[in-house]
C-alpha positions in Angstrom: -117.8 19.1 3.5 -114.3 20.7 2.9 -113.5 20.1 6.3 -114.5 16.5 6.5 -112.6 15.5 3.7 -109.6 17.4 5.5 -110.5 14.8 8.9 -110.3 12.1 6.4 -107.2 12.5 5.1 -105.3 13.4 8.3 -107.0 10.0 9.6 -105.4 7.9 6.7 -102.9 9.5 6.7 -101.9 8.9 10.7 -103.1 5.1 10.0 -100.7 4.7 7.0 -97.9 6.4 9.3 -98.5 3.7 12.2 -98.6 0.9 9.8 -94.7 1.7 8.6 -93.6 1.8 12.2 -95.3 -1.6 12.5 -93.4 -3.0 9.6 -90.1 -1.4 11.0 -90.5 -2.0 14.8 -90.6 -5.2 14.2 -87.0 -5.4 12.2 -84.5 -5.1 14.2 -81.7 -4.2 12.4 -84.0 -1.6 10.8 -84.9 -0.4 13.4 -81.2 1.0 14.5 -80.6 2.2 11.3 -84.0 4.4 11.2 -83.1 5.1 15.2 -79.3 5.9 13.8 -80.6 8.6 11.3 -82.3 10.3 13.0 -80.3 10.7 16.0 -77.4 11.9 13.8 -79.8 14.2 12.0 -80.7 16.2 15.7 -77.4 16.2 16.2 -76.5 18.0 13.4 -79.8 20.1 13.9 -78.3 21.0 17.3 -74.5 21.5 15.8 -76.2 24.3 13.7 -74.9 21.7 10.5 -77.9 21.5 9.0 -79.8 24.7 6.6 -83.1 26.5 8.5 -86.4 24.2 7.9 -84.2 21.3 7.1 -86.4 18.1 7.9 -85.5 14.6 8.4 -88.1 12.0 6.7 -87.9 7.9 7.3 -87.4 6.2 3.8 -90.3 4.8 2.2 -90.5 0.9 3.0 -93.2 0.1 1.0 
């Protein structure tokens, strides 16, 4: 049971991740700006800028 409940929540959890890209693929503007950060975030990744297990998350659109 555990381990269904685990298969549920990854499964929401991928469908609520596709519907934010939805919302921001389809603004442009948005879109660069999400593109932007994290382009300069693996480039500071690869600069050695950044601390170990840094992690780059989208902003919350909801």
């Amino acid at each position: 049971m555990e381990e269904l409940a685990r298969v549920v929540l990854a499964r929401q959890e991928v469908a609520e991740e596709r519907g934010y890209m939805a919302q921001w693929m389809g603004r442009p503007q948005l879109k660069e700006e999400l593109y932007r950060q994290s382009l300069d975030f693996s480039l500071a990744a690869l600069q050695g800028r950044l601390p170990a297990g840094a992690n780059w998350v989208a902003p919350d659109l909801a």
